[in-house]
FINU-933885 format. One record per residue (C-alpha): residue number from 0; residue in three letters; x, y, z. Coordinates in Angstrom, 3 decimals. Example, Ala and Ser with C-alpha at 12.3 -4.5 7.8 and 13.67 -1.06 7.14 Angstrom:
2
R tormi zaza       px       py       pz
R     0  ALA   12.300   -4.500    7.800
R     1  SER   13.670   -1.060    7.140
! end
This chain:
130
R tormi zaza       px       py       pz
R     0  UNK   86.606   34.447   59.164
R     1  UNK   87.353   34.456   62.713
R     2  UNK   90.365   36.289   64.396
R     3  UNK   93.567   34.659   65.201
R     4  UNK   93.597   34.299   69.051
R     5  UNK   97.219   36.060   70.435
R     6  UNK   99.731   33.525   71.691
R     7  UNK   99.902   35.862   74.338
R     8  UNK   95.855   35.483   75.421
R     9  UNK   95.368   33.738   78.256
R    10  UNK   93.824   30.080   77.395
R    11  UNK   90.087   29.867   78.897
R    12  UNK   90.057   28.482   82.333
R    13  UNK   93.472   29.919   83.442
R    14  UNK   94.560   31.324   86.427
R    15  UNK   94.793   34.975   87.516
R    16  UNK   98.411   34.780   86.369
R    17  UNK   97.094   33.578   82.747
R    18  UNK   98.458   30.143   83.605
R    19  UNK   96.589   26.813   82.736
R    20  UNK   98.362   24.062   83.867
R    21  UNK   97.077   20.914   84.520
R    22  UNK   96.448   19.946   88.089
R    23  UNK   96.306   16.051   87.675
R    24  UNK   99.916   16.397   86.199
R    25  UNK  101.091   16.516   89.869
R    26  UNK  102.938   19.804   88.178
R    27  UNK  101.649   23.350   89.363
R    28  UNK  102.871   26.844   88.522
R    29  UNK   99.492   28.296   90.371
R    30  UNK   99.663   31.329   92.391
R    31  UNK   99.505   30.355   96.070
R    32  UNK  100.332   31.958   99.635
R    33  UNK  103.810   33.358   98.795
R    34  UNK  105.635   33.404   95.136
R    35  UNK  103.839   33.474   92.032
R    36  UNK  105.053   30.325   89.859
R    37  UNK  105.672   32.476   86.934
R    38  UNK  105.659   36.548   86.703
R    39  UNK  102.246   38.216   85.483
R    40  UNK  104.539   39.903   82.606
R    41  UNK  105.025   36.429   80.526
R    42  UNK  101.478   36.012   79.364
R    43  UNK  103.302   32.867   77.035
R    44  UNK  100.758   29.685   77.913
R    45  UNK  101.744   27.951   74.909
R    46  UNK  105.041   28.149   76.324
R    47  UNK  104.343   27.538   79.816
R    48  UNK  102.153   24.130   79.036
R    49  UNK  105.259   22.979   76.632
R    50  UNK  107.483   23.377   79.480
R    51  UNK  105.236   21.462   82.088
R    52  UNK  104.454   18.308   79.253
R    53  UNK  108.377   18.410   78.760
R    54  UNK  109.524   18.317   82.831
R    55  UNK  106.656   15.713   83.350
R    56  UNK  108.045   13.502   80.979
R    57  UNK  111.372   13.370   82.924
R    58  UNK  109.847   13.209   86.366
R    59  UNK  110.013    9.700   87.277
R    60  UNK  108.044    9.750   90.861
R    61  UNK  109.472    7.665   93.394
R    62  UNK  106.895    5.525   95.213
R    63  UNK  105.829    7.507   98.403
R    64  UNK  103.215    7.267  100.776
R    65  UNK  101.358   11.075  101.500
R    66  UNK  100.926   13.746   99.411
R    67  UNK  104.425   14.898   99.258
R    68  UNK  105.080   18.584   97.810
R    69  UNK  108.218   19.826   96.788
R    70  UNK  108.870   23.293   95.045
R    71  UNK  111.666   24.354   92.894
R    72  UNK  113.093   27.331   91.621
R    73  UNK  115.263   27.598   88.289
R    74  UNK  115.957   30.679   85.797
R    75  UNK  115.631   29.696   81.933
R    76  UNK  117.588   31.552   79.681
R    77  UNK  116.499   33.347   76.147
R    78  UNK  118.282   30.113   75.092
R    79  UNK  116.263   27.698   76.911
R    80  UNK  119.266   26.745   79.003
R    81  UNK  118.054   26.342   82.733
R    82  UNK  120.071   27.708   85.451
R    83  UNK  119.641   28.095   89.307
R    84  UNK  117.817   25.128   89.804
R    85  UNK  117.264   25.072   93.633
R    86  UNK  114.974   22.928   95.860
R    87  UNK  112.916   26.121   97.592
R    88  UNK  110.522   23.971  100.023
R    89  UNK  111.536   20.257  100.007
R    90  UNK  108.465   18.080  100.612
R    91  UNK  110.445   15.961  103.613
R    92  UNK  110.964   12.734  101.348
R    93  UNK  114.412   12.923  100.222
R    94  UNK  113.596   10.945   97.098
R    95  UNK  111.275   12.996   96.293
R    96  UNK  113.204   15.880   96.427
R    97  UNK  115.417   13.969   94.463
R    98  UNK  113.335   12.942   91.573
R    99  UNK  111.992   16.765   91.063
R   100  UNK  115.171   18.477   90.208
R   101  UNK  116.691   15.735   88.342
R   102  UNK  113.707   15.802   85.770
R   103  UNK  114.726   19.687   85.561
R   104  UNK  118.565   18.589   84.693
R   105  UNK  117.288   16.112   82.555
R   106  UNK  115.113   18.215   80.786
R   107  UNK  117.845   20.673   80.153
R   108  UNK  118.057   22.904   78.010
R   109  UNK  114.243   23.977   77.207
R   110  UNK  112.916   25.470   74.321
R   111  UNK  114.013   28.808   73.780
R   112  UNK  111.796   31.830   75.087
R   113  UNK  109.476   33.539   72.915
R   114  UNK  110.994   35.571   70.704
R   115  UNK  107.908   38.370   71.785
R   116  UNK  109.252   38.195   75.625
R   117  UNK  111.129   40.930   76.535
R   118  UNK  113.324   40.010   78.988
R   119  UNK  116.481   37.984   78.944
R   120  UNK  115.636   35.274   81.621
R   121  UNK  112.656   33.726   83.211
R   122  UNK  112.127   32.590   86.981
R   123  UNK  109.984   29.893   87.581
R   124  UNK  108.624   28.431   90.957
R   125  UNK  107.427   24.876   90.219
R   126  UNK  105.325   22.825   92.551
R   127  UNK  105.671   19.185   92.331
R   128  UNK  102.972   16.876   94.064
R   129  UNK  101.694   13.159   94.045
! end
């Protein structure tokens, strides 16, 4: 019988910070120059990929010509209530801007953190992109 894989084992293909999202999604918590998306200490990617599917389904993209990029901050709660949501680099379309941190109010609260994560909050750096 094989062994149970840990919820907290990185899925295959992730990211130095254990983090698969999925780059078509035009959603990106990758490590780039700067601020990791999400601290090397929550090693959660079932939780991580739940919270991406669930902000993507509230992003409603405003039609833009580019490549727009927009990143936001926000701190979710052991609740899964989302707090701090700030635009950290706006991607110079207004609307844009817009649209990326209302699908984070609309997707308010979250799922609760894992019960296995130690801390009390979360801070996330999200990238959105066309």
């Amino acid at each position: 019988m094989p062994a149970a894989r840990s919820s907290a084992t990185p899925a295959p293909g992730a990211d130095a910070t254990g983090i698969d999202d999925a780059p078509s999604s035009g959603l990106s918590v990758r490590s780039g120059a700067g601020t990791p998306g999400i601290p090397s200490d929550f090693q959660f990617t079932y939780y991580v990929d739940r919270m991406l599917a669930l902000i993507e389904s509230r992003w409603y993209k405003p039609p833009v010509t580019g490549s727009p990029r927009a990143r936001v901050r926000f701190t979710i709660y052991r609740s899964g209530r989302l707090d701090g949501i700030v635009l950290e680099k706006s991607s110079g379309v207004p609307s844009f801007d817009r649209a990326a941190l209302r699908a984070l109010y609309a997707v308010n609260p979250l799922p609760p953190l894992p019960p296995a994560y130690g801390k009390t909050t979360l801070t996330v750096h999200l990238t959105f992109s066309e």
